[in-house]
VEXNU-674576 format. One record per residue (C-alpha): x, y, z; residue in one letter. Coordinates in nm, 2 decimals, decimal comma, m for minus. Example, Ala and Ser with C-alpha at 12.3 -4.5 7.8 and 13.67 -1.06 7.14 Angstrom:
x:y:z:rest
1,23:m0,45:0,78:A .
1,37:m0,11:0,71:S .
// end
This chain:
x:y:z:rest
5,32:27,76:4,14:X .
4,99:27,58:4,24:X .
4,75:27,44:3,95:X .
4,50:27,73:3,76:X .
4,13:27,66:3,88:X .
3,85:27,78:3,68:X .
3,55:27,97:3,87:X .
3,18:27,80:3,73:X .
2,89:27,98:3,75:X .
2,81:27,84:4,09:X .
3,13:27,96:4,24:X .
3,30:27,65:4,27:X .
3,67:27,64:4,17:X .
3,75:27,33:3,92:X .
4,06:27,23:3,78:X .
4,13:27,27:3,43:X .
4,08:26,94:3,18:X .
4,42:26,70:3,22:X .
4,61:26,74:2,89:X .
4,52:26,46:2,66:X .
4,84:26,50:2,39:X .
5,04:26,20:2,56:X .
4,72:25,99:2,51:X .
4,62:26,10:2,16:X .
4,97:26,03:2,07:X .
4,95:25,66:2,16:X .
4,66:25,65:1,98:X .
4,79:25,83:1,66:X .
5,08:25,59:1,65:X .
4,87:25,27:1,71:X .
4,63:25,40:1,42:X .
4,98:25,46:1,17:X .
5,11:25,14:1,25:X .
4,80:24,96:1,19:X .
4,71:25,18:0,90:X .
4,74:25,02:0,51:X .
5,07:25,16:0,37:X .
5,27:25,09:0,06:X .
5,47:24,78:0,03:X .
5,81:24,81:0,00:X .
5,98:24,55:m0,25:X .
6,27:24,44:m0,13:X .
6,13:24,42:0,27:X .
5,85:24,21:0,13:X .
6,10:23,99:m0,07:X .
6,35:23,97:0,27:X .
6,02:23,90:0,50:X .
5,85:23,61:0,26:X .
6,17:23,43:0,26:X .
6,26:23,50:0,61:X .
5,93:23,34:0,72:X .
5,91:23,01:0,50:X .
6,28:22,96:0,62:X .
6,18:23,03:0,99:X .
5,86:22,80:0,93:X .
6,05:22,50:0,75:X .
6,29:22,55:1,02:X .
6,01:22,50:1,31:X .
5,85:22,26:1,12:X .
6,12:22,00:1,07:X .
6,29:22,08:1,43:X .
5,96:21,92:1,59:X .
6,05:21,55:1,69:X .
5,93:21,29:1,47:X .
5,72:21,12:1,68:X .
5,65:20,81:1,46:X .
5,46:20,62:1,76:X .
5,24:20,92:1,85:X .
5,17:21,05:1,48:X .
5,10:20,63:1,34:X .
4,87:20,64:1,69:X .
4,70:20,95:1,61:X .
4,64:20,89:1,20:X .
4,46:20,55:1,36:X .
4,23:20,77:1,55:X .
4,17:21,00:1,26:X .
4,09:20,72:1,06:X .
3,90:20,50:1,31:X .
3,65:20,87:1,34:X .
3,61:20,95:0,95:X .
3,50:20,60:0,98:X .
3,26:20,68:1,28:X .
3,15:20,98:1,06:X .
3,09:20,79:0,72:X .
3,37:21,00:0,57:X .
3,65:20,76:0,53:X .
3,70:20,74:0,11:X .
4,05:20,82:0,15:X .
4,14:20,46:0,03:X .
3,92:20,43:m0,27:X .
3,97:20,74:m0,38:X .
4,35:20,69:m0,36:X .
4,34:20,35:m0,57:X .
4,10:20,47:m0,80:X .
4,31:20,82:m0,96:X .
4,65:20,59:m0,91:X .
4,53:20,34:m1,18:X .
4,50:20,65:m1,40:X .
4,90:20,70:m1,47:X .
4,88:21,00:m1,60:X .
4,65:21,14:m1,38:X .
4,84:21,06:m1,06:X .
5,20:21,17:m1,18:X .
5,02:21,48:m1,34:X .
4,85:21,53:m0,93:X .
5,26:21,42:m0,74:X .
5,36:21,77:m0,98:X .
5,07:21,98:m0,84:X .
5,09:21,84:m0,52:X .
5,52:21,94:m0,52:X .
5,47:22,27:m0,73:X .
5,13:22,45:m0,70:X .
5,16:22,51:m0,37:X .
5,42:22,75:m0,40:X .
5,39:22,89:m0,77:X .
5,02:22,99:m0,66:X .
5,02:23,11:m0,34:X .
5,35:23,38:m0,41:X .
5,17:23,42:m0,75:X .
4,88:23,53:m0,57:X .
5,09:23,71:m0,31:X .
5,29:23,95:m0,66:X .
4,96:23,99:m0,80:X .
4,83:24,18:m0,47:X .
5,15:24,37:m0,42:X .
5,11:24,51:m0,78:X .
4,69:24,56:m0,79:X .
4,58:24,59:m0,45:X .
4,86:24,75:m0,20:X .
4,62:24,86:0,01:X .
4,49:24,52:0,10:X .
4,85:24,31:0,07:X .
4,98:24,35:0,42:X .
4,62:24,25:0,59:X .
4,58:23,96:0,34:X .
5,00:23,85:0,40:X .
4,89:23,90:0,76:X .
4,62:23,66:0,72:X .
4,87:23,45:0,55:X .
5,11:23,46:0,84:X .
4,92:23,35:1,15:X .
4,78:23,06:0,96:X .
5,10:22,90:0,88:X .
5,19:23,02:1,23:X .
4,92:22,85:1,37:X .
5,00:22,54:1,20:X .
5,33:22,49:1,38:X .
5,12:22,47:1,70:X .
4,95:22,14:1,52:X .
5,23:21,96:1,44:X .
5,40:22,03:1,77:X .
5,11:21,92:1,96:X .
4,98:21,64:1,72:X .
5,19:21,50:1,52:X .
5,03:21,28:1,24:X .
5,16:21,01:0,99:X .
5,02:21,08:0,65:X .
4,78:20,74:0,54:X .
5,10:20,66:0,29:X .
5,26:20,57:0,60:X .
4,95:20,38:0,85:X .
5,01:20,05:0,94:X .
4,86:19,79:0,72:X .
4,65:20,14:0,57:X .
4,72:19,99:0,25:X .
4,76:20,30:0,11:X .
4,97:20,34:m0,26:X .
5,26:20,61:m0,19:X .
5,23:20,74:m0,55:X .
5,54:20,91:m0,58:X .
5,75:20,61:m0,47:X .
5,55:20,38:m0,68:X .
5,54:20,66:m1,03:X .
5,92:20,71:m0,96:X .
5,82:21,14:m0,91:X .
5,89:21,40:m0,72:X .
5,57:21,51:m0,57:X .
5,60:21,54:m0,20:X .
5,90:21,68:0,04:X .
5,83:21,38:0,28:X .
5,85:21,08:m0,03:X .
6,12:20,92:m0,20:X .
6,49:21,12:m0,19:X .
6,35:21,42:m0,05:X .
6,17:21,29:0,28:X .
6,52:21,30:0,47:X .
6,51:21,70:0,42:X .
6,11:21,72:0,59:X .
5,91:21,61:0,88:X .
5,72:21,34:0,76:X .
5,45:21,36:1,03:X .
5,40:21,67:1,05:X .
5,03:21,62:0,85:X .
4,78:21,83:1,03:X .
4,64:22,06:0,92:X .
4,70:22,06:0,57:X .
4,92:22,37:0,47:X .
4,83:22,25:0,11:X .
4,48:22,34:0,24:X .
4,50:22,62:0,42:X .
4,71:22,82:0,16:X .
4,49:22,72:m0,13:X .
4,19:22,80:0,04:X .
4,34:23,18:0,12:X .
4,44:23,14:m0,23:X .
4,12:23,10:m0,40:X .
3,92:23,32:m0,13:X .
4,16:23,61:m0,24:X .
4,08:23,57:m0,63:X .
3,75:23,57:m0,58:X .
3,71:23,82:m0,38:X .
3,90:24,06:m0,55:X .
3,94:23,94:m0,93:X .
3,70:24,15:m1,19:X .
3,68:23,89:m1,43:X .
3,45:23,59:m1,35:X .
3,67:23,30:m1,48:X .
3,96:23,43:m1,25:X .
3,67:23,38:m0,97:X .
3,56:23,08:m1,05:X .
3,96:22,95:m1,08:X .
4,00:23,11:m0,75:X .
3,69:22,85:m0,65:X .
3,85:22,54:m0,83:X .
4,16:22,58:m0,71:X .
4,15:22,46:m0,37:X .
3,88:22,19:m0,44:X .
4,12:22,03:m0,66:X .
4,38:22,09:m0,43:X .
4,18:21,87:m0,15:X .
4,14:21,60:m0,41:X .
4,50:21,62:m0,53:X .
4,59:21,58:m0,14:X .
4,38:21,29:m0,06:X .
4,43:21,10:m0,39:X .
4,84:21,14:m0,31:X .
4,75:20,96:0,02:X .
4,95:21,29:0,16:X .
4,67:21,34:0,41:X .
4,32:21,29:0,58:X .
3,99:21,46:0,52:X .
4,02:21,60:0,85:X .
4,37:21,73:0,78:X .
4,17:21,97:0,54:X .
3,98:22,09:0,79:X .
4,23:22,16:1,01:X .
4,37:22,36:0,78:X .
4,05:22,53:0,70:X .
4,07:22,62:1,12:X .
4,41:22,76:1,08:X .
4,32:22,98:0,77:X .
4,00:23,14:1,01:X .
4,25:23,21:1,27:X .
4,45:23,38:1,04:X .
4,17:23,62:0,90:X .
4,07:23,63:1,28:X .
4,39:23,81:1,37:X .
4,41:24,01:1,02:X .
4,05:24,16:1,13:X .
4,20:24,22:1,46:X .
4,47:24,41:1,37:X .
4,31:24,60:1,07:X .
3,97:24,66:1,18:X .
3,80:24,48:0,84:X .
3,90:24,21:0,64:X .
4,17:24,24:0,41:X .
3,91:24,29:0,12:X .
3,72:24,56:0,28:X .
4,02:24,75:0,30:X .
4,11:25,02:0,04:X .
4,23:24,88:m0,31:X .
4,51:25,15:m0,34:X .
4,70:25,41:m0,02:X .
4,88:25,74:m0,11:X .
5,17:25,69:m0,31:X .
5,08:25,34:m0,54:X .
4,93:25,56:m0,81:X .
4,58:25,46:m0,75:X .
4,28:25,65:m0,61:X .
4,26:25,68:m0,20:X .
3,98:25,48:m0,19:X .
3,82:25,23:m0,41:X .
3,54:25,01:m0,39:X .
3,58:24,65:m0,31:X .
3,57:24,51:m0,65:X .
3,85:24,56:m0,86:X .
// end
């Protein structure tokens, strides 16, 4: 049988609207799947340690390209120069003559940057479920995007320039403060420097407390914690200024592609979705 037409008032024959239920249906799955939703323990557990193995994997299968990266870190260093920047060196020899200081800062530097950021990454999974997968999003595509920097640019670390003079601390204070130092340098990629992961997980770190913390000295930790981190990083002579800001880069990408996905940042989102025991929708302070 031939299509139904519909007579209008001025006698014309029209067909009848196209069905729209195939269409609304792509929508209405695009909108669930990008919708906040409950985290589920033990996927979360799998997917975090699926994705630091898969990254350490990536990271230490790039070639060490100790020619390129010694190259490169002379460039960096020849342009913080250029840019009146360059206090890597003093800053290094001026925390290592401070023993305790600097094996207190090889400890943070091997520890902190774990402990904090899954820490950080519990503490939304219990409070704020309705903004953990955007913000573990966010979390994601920067370290994904990092890969791309070491891949394309590899970098020796200033412990490791040419006549940089540089004090490796942990060799020199006997610690364990850095995956490419001492016994454990065999097990990383030592120039795989920028950006600075130390960086770029801090920073989402501290802009997650203090965004979403209700007490003001949780805020103003969330602040501290990745300027000392940048200080910890230079002083350890584990990277540059600009391997900071590199990082910094990676972590916009990564709140780039969280917007993208979500439609608002992860701490516009709802605190709590159906079935966390919260409220449906809470403001953005906690």
């Amino acid at each position: 049988m031939g299509e139904k037409t519909v007579t209008t008032l001025e006698g014309r024959e029209q067909a009848p609207p196209q069905p729209v239920a195939e269409e609304e249906a792509g929508h209405g799955f695009l909108h669930r799947l990008r919708a906040p939703r409950r985290p589920r323990f033990w996927f979360e557990i799998l997917l975090i340690a699926l994705s630091y193995w898969m990254y350490s994997l990536i990271r230490n299968a790039v070639p060490e390209q100790k020619h390129e990266a010694l190259r490169n870190a002379d460039w960096i260093w020849r342009t913080e120069h250029h840019l009146g920047i360059a206090v890597e060196h003093s800053v290094n020899h001026a925390v290592n003559s401070a023993t305790w200081l600097i094996i207190g800062m090889n400890y943070y530097y091997a520890t902190l940057h774990f402990v904090v950021t899954l820490g950080v990454l519990v503490w939304l999974y219990r409070s704020h479920p309705g903004r953990y997968a955007a913000a573990r999003l966010g979390l994601f595509a920067t370290t994904a995007v990092a890969l791309v920097g070491y891949y394309f640019f590899p970098l020796a670390p200033p412990r490791l320039m040419t006549g940089g003079h540089f004090v490796d601390t942990v060799l020199v204070h006997d610690t364990w403060g850095s995956m490419a130092s001492g016994d454990l340098k065999h097990m990383s990629n030592q120039y795989a420097a920028m950006p600075s992961m130390h960086i770029g997980w801090s920073l989402w770190c501290g802009v997650t407390v203090f965004a979403l913390a209700s007490v003001p000295w949780a805020r103003v930790l969330g602040l501290l914690y990745p300027t000392a981190t940048l200080v910890v990083i230079v002083a350890t002579a584990n990277h540059f200024w600009l391997d900071a800001v590199g990082g910094m880069l990676c972590l916009a990408f990564g709140f780039l592609v969280a917007r993208l996905w979500f439609g608002a940042l992860p701490y516009a989102l709802p605190r709590w979705v159906p079935g966390t025991g919260g409220a449906a929708l809470l403001p953005l302070k906690a």
